[in-house]
N, C-alpha and C positions, 0 to 999 in steps of 0.2 A: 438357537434350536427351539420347536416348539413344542408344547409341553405332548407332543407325540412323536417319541423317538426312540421308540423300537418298531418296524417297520416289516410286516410280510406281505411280498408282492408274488402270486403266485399269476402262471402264466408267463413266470420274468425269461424265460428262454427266448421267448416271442420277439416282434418286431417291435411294441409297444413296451412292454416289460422290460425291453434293454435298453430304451431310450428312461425309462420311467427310474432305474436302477441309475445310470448317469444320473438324472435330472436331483435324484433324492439324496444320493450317498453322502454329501456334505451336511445336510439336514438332521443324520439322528449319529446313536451309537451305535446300533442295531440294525439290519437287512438281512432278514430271510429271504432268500430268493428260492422260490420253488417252483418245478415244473415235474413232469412224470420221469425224465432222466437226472443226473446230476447235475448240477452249474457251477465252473469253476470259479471260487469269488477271486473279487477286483479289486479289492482291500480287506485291513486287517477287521474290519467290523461285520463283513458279509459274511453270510453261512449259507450253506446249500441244505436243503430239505424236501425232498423227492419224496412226492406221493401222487397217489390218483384221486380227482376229483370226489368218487363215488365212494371213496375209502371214507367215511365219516369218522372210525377211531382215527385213524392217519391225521385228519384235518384236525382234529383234541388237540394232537400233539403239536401241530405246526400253529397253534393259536399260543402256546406255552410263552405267558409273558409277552405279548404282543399289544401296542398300542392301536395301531393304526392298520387295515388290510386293503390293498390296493388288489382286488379280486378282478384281474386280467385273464385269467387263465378258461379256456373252456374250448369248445366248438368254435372255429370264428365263422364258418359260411354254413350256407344252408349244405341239408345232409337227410336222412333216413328219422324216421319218429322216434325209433328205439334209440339210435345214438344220443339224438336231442334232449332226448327224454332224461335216458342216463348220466347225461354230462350237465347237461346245462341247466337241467332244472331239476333234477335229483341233487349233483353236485354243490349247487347254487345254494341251495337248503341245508349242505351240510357244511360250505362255510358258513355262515348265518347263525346256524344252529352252535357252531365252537364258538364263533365269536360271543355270543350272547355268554355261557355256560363258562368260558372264561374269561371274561368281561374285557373285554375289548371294544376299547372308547366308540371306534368310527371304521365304518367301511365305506369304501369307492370304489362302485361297481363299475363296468366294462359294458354300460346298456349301448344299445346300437339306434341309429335313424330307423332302422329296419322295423323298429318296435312304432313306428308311424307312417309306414312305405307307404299305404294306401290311400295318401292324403294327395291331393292334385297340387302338381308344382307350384298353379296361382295361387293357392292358400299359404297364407304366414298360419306355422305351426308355433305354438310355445309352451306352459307348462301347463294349464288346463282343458286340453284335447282330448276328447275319447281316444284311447288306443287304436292304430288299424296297421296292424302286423301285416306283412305281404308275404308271409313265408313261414316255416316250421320253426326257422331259427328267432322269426323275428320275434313268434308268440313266447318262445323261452324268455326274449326279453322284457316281454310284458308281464310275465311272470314275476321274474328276480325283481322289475320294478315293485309290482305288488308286495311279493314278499320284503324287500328294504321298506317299505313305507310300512308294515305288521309290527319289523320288528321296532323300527322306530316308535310308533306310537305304543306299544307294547310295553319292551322292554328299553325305551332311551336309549335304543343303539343310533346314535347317529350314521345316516346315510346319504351320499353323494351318488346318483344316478347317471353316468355321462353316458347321454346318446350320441358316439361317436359318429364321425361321418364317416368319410374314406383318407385314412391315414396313409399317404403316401411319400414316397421322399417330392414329390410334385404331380400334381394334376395331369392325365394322362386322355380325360374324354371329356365329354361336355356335362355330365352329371357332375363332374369335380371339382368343375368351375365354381358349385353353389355350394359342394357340401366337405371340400377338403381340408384335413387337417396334416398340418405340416412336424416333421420328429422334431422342432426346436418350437413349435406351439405346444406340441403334446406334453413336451416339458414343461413350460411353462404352465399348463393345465394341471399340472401332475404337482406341485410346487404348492399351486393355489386353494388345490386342495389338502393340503395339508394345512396350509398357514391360516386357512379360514374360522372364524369364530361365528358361534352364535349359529350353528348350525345345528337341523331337526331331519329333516328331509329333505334335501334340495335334489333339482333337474338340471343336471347345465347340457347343454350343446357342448359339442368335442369340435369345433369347427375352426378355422383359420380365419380372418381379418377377409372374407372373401366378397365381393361386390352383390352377386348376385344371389344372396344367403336365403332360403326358404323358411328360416326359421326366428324367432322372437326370443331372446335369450336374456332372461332377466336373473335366473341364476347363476349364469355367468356373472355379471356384475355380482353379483350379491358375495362370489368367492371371491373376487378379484382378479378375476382371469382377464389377461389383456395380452390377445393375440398381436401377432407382428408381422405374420405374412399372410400376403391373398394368391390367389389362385390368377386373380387376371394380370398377375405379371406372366403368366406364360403363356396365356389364351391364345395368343398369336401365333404361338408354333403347334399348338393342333392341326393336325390335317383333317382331310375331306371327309375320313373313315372316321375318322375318332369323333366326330362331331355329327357323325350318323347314327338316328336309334329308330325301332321300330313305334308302333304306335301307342303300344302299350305302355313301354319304355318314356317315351317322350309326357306321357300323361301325366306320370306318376311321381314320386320322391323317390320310392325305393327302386325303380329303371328297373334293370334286367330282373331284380328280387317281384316283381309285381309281372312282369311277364312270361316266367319258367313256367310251366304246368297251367298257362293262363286257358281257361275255357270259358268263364264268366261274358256278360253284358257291357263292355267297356261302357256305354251309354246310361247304366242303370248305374254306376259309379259315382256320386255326388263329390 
């Protein structure tokens, strides 16, 4: 067990938080598992703690004795400014803010690719890139990155930033082929952050073992994350459709997120 093991994963209702809840429950004494309805636990060590993000006294309570927070929980797609606003980076602040007030060691945020959509797929991305958000959601996540690096240098909250890719049970278009991550990587990502030492503020990539990967992932090393599946074992069963994107799409890292609402200069794009 590592010396963090009491464990709140909120968002654990999700598709990520149920894989993360497997991957973790041997690792501590303790799982909070929270989301805005109830969760029935899966062992004797789980407990369910239903709140809303924006509740800041709520999130007080759900830090009570807590080592470690695997902050999965929020908006996962793009959406309206008011929602965004209030969930994901109003919310994002007020775990942050518990965690800090009740000293709780380390957080592992839930950052997305989308917090660097607007990077051209010829470019290797890694951990000292200008931000270039392609959406409402993805500037949330530029946000909560900023704020994990405040409170880090700040107040010594250690923080783990994973900009996931596309967590699927398997690659489904041609964006997936570079940026999927698989629920028995996710696990293993999920693992590695915990067991990691020697950590301030790290970036990792949330991605799969995958061939054609757009990004430079030295954080990952630095946890010990060592994925085990790639994307182009299935490349072959993509059809005609899945493997068509428009021009915007095809430009970009973050595909459709960089095409929605696009009116811009594709050309004036660097």
């Amino acid at each position: 067990m590592s010396r963090f093991n009491t464990i709140l994963i909120t968002g654990a209702a999700g598709g990520i938080g149920s894989v993360l809840r497997d991957a973790l429950r041997p690792h501590c004494r303790l799982m909070r598992c929270s989301d805005l309805g109830e969760i029935e636990p899966q062992a004797s060590h789980e407990e369910s703690f239903a709140f809303d993000l924006r509740d800041a006294e709520s999130a007080m309570k759900a830090m009570e004795g807590i080592d470690i927070v695997y902050h999965m929980g929020g908006i996962p797609l793009e959406d309206n400014w008011e929602n965004i606003r209030d969930v994901n980076i109003e919310g994002t602040y007020n775990i942050y803010e518990a965690a800090r007030v009740k000293g709780v060691k380390r957080v592992v945020f839930a950052s997305s690719n989308h917090a660097m959509g607007f990077y051209r797929r010829s470019t290797t991305v890694g951990q000292g890139e200008t931000p270039r958000p392609d959406s409402r959601y993805g500037v949330s996540k530029v946000f909560a990155e900023a704020l994990g690096r405040l409170y880090a240098d700040k107040h010594g909250l250690e923080t783990i930033s994973l900009r996931i890719g596309q967590f699927r049970p398997r690659p489904t278009n041609r964006r997936m082929l570079s940026l999927w991550l698989s629920p028995a990587d996710m696990g293993r990502l999920g693992v590695s952050c915990l067991n990691a030492e020697d950590i301030h503020f790290e970036v990792v990539y949330g991605i799969s073992a995958n061939k054609r990967v757009w990004y430079d992932n030295p954080g990952g090393r630095k946890i010990g994350y060592e994925p085990k599946d790639c994307a182009e074992d299935y490349a072959a069963e993509l059809g005609e459709e899945a493997m068509r994107e428009d021009p915007v799409e095809a430009a970009f890292q973050g595909g459709p997120y960089c095409s929605a609402e696009f009116d811009g200069s594709l050309g004036r794009i660097d």
